[in-house]
mmCIF file of the N, C-alpha and C atoms, coordinates in Angstrom:
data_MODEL
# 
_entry.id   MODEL 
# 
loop_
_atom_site.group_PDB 
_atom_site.id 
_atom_site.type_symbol 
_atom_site.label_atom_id 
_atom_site.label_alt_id 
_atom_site.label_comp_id 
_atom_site.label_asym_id 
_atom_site.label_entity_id 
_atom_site.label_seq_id 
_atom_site.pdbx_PDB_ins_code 
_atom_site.Cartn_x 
_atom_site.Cartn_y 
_atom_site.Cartn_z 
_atom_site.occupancy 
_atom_site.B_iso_or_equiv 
_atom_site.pdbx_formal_charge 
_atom_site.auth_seq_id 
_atom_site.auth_comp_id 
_atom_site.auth_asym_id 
_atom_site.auth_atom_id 
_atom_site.pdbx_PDB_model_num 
ATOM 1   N N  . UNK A 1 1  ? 0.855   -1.202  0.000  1.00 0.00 ? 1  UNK A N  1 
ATOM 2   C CA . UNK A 1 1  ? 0.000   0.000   0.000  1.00 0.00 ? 1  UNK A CA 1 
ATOM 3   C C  . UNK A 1 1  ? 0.889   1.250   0.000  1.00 0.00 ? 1  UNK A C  1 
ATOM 4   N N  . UNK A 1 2  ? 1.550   1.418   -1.348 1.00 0.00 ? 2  UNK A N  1 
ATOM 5   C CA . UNK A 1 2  ? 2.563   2.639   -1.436 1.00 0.00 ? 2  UNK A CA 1 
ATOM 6   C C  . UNK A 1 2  ? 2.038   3.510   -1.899 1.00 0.00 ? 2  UNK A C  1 
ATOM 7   N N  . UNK A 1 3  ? 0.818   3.522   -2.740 1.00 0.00 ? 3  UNK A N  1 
ATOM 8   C CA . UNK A 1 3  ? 0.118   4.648   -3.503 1.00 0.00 ? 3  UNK A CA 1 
ATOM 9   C C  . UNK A 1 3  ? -0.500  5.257   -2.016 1.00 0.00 ? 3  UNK A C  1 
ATOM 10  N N  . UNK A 1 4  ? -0.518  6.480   -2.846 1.00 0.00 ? 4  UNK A N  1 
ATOM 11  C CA . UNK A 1 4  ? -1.095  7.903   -1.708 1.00 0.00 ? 4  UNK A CA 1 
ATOM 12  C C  . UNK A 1 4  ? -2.559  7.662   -1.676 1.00 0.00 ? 4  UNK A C  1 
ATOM 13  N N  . UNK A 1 5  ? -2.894  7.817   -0.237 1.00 0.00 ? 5  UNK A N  1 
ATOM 14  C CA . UNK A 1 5  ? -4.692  7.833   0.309  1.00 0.00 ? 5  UNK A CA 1 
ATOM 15  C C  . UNK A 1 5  ? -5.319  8.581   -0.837 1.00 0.00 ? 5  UNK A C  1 
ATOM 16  N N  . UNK A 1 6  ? -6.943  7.930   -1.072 1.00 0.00 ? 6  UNK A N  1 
ATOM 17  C CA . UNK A 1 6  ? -7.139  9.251   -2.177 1.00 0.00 ? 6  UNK A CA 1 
ATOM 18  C C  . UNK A 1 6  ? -8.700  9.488   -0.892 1.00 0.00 ? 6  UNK A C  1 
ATOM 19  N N  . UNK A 1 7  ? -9.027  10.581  -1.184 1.00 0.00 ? 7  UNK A N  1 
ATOM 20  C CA . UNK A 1 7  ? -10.436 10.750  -0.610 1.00 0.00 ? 7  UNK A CA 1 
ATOM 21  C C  . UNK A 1 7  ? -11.732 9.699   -0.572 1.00 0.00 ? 7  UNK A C  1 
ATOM 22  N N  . UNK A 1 8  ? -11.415 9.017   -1.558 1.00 0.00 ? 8  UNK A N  1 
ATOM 23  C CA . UNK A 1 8  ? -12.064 7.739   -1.928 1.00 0.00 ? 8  UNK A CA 1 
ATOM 24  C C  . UNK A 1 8  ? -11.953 6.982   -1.009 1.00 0.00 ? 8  UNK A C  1 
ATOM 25  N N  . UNK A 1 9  ? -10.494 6.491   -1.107 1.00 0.00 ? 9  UNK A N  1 
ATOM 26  C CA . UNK A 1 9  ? -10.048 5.291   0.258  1.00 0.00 ? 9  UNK A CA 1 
ATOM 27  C C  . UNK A 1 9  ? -10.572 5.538   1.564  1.00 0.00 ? 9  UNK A C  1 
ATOM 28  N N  . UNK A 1 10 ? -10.054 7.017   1.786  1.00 0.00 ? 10 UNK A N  1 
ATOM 29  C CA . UNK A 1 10 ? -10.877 7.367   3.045  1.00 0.00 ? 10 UNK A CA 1 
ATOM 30  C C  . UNK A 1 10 ? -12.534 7.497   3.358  1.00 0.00 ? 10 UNK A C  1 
ATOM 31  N N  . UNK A 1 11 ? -13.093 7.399   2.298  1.00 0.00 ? 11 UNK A N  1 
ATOM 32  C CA . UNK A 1 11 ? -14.392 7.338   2.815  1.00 0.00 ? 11 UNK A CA 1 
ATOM 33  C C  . UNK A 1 11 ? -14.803 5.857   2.651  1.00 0.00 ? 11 UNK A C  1 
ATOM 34  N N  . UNK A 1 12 ? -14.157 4.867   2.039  1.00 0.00 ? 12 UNK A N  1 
ATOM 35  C CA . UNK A 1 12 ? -14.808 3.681   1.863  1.00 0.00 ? 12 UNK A CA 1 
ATOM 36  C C  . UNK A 1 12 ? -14.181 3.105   3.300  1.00 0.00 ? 12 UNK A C  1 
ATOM 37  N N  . UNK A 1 13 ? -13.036 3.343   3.780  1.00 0.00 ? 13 UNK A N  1 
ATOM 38  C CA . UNK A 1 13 ? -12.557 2.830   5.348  1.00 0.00 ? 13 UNK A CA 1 
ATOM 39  C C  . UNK A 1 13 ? -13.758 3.589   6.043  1.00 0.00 ? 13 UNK A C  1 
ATOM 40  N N  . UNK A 1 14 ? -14.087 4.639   5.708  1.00 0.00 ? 14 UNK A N  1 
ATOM 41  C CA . UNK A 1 14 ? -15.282 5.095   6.681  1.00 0.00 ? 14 UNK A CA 1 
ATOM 42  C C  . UNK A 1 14 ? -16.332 4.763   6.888  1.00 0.00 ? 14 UNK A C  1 
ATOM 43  N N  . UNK A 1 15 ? -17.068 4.027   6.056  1.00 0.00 ? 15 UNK A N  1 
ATOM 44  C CA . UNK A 1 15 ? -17.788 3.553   5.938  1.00 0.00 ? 15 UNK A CA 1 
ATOM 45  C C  . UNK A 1 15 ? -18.038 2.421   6.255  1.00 0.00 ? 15 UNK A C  1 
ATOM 46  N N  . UNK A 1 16 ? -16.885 1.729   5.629  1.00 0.00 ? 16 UNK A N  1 
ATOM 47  C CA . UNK A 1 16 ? -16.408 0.458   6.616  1.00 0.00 ? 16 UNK A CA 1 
ATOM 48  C C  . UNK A 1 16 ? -17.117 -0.084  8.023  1.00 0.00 ? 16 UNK A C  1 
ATOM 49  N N  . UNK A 1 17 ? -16.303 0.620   8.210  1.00 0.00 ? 17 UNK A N  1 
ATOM 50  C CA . UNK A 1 17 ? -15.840 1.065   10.080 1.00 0.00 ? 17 UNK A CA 1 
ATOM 51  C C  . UNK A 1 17 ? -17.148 1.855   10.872 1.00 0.00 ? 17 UNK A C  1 
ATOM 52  N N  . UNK A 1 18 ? -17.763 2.571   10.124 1.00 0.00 ? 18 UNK A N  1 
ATOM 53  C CA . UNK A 1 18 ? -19.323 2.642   10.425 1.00 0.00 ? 18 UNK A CA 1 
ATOM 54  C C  . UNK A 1 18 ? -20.426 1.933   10.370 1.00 0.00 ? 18 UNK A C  1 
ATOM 55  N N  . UNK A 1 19 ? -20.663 0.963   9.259  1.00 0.00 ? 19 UNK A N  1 
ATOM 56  C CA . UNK A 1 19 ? -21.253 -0.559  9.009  1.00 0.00 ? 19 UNK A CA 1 
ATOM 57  C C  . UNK A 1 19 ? -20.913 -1.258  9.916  1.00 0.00 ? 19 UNK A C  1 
ATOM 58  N N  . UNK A 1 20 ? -19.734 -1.509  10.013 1.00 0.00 ? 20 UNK A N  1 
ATOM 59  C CA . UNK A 1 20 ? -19.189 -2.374  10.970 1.00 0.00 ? 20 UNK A CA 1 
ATOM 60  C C  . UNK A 1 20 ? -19.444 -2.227  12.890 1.00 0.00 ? 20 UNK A C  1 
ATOM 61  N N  . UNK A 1 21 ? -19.663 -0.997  12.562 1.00 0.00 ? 21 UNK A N  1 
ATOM 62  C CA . UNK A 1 21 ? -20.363 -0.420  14.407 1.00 0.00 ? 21 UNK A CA 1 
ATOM 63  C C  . UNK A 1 21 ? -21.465 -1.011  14.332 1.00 0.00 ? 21 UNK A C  1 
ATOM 64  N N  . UNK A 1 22 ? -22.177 -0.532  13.853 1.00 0.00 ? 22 UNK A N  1 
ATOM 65  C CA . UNK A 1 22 ? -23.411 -0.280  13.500 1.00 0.00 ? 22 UNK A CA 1 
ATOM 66  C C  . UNK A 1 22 ? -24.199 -1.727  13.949 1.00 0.00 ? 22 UNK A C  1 
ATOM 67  N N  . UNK A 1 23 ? -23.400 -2.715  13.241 1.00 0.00 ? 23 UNK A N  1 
ATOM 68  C CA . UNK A 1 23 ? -23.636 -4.023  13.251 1.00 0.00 ? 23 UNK A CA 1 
ATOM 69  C C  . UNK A 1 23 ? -23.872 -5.066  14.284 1.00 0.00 ? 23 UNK A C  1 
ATOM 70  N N  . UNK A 1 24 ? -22.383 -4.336  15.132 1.00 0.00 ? 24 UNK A N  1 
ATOM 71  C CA . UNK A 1 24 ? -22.307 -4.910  16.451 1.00 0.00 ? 24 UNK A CA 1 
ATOM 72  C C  . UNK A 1 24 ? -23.323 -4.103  17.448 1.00 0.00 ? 24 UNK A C  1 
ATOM 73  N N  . UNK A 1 25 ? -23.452 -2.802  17.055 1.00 0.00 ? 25 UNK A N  1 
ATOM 74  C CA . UNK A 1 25 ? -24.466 -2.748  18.395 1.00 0.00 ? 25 UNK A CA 1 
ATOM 75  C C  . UNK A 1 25 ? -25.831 -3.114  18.169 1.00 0.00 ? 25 UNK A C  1 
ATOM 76  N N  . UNK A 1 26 ? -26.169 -3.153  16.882 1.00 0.00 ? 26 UNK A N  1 
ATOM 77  C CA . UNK A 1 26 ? -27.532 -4.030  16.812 1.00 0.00 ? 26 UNK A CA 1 
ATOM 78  C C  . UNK A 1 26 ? -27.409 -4.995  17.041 1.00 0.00 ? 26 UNK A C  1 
ATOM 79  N N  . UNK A 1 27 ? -26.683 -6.106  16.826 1.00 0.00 ? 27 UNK A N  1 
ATOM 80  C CA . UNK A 1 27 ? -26.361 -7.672  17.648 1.00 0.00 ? 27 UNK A CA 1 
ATOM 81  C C  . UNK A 1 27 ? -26.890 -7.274  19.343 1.00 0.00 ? 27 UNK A C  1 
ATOM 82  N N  . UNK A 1 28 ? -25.576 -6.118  19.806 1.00 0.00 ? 28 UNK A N  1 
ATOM 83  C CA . UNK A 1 28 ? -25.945 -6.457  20.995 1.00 0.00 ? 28 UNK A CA 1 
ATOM 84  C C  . UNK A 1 28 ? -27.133 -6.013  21.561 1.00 0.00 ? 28 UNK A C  1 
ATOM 85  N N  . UNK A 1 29 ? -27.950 -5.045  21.128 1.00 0.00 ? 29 UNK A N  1 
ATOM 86  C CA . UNK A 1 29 ? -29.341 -4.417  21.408 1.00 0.00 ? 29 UNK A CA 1 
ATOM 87  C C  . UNK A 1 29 ? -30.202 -6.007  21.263 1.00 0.00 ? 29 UNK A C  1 
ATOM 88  N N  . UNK A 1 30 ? -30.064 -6.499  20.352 1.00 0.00 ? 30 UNK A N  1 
ATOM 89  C CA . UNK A 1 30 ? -31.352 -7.520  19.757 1.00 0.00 ? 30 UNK A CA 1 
ATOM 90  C C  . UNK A 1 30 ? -30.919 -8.249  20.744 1.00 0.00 ? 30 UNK A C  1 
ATOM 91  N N  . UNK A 1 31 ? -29.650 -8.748  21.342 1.00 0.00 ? 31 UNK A N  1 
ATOM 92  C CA . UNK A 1 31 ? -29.317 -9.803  22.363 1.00 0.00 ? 31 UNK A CA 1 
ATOM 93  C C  . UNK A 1 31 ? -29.692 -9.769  23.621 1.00 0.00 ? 31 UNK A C  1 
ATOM 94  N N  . UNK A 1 32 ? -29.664 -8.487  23.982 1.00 0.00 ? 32 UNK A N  1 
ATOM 95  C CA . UNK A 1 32 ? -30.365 -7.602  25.223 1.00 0.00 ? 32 UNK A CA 1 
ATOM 96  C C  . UNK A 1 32 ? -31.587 -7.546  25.310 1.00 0.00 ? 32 UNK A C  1 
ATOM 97  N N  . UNK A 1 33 ? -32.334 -7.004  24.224 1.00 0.00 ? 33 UNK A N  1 
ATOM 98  C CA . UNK A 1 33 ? -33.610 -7.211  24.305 1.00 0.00 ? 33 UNK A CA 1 
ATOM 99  C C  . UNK A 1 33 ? -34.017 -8.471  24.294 1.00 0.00 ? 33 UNK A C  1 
ATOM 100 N N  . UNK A 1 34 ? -33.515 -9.764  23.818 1.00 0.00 ? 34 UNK A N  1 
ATOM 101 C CA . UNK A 1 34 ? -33.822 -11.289 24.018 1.00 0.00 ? 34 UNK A CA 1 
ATOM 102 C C  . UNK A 1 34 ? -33.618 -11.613 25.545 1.00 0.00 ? 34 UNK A C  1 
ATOM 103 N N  . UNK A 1 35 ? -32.882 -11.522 26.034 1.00 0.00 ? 35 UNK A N  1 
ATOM 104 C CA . UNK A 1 35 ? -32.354 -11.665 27.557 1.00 0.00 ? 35 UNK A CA 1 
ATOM 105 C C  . UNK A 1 35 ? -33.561 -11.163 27.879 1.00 0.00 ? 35 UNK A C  1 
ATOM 106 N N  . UNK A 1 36 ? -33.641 -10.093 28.277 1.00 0.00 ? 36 UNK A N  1 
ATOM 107 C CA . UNK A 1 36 ? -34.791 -8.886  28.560 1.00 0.00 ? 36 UNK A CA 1 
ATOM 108 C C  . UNK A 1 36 ? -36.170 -10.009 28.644 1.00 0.00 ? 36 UNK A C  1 
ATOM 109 N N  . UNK A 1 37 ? -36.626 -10.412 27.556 1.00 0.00 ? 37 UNK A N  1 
ATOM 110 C CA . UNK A 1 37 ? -37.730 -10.661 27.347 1.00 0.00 ? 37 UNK A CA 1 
ATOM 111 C C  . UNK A 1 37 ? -37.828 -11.997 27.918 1.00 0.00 ? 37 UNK A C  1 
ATOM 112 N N  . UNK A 1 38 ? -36.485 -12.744 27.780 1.00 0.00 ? 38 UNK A N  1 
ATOM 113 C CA . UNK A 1 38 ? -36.546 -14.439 28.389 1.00 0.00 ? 38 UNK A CA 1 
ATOM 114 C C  . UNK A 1 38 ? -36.677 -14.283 29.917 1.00 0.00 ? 38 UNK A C  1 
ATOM 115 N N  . UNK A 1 39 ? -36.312 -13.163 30.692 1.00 0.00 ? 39 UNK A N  1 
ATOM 116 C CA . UNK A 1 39 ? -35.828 -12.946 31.753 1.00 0.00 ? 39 UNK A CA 1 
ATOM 117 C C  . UNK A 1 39 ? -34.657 -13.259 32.674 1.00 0.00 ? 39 UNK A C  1 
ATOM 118 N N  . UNK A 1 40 ? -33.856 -13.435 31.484 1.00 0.00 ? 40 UNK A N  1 
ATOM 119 C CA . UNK A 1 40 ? -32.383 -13.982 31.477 1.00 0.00 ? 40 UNK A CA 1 
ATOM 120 C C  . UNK A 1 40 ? -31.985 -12.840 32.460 1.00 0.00 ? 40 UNK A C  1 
ATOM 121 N N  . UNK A 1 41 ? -31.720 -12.041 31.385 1.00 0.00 ? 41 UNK A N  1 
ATOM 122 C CA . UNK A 1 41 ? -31.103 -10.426 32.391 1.00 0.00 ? 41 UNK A CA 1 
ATOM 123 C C  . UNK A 1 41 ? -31.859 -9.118  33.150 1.00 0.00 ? 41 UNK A C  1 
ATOM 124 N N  . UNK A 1 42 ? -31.277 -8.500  33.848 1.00 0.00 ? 42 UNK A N  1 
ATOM 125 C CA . UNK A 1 42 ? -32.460 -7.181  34.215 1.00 0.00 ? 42 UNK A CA 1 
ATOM 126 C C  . UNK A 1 42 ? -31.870 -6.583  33.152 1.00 0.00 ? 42 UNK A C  1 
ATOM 127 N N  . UNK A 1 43 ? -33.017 -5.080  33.686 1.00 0.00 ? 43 UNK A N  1 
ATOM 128 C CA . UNK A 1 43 ? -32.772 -4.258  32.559 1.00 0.00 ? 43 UNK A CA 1 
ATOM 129 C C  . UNK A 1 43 ? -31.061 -3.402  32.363 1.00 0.00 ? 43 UNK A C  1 
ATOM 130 N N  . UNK A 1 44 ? -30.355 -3.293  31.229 1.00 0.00 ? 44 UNK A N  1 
ATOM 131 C CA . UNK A 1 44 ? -29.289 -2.858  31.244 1.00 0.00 ? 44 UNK A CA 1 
ATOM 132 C C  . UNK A 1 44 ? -29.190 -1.559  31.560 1.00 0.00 ? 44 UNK A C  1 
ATOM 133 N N  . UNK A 1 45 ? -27.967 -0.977  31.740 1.00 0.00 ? 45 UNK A N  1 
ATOM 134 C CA . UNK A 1 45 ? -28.042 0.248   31.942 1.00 0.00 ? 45 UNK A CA 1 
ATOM 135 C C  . UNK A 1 45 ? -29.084 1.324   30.836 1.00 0.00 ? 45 UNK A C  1 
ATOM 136 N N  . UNK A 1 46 ? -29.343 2.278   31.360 1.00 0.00 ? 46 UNK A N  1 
ATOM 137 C CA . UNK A 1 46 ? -30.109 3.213   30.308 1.00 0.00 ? 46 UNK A CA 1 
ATOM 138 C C  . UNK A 1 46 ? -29.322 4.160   29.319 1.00 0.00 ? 46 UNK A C  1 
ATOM 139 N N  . UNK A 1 47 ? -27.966 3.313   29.103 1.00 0.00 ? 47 UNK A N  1 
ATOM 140 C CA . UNK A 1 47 ? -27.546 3.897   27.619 1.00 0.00 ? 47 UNK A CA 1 
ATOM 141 C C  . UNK A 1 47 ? -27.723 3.203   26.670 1.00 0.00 ? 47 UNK A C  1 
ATOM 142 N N  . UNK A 1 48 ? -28.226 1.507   26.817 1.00 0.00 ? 48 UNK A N  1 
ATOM 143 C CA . UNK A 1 48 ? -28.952 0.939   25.554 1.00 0.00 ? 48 UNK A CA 1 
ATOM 144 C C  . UNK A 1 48 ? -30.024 1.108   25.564 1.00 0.00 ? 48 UNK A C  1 
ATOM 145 N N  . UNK A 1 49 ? -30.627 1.422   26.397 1.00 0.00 ? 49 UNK A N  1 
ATOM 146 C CA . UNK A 1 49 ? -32.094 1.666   26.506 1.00 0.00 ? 49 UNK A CA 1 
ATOM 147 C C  . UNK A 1 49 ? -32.369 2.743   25.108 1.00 0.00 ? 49 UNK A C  1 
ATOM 148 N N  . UNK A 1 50 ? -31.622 4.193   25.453 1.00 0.00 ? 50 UNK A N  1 
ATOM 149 C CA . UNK A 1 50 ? -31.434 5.007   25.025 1.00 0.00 ? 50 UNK A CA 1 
ATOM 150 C C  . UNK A 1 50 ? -31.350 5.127   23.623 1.00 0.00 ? 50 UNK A C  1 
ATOM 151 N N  . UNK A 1 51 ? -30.203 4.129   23.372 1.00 0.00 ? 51 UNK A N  1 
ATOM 152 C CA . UNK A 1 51 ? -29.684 4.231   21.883 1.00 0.00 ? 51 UNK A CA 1 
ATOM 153 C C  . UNK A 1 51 ? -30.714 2.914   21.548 1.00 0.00 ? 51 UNK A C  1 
ATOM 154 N N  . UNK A 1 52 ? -31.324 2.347   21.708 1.00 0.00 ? 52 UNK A N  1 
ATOM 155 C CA . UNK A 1 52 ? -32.241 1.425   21.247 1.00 0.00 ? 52 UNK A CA 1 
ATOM 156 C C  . UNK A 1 52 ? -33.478 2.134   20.294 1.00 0.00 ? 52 UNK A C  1 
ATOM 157 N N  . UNK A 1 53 ? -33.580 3.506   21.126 1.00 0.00 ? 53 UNK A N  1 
ATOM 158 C CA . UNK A 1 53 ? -35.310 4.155   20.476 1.00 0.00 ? 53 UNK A CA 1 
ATOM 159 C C  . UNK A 1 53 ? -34.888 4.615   19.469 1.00 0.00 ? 53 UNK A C  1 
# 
């Protein structure tokens, strides 16, 4: 990887890497809310709560 970053590269790593969030915290929301509902777990703190709505 000797060629120079182009604006391109950088937004497709960005994007990336934003999909890729994105992904995992819906896993873990949907996993939480399964717990949640089985009565596996209490309720988590209220920053998934939060980012859930």
């Amino acid at each position: 990887m000797n060629k120079p970053r182009t604006n391109y590269d950088a937004w497709v790593s960005f994007v990336w890497a934003a999909a890729i969030v994105a992904m995992i915290a819906a896993i873990a929301i949907h996993a939480q809310r399964e717990a949640e509902r089985k009565g596996i777990a209490p309720r988590q703190s209220s920053i998934w709560i939060n980012l859930s709505k």
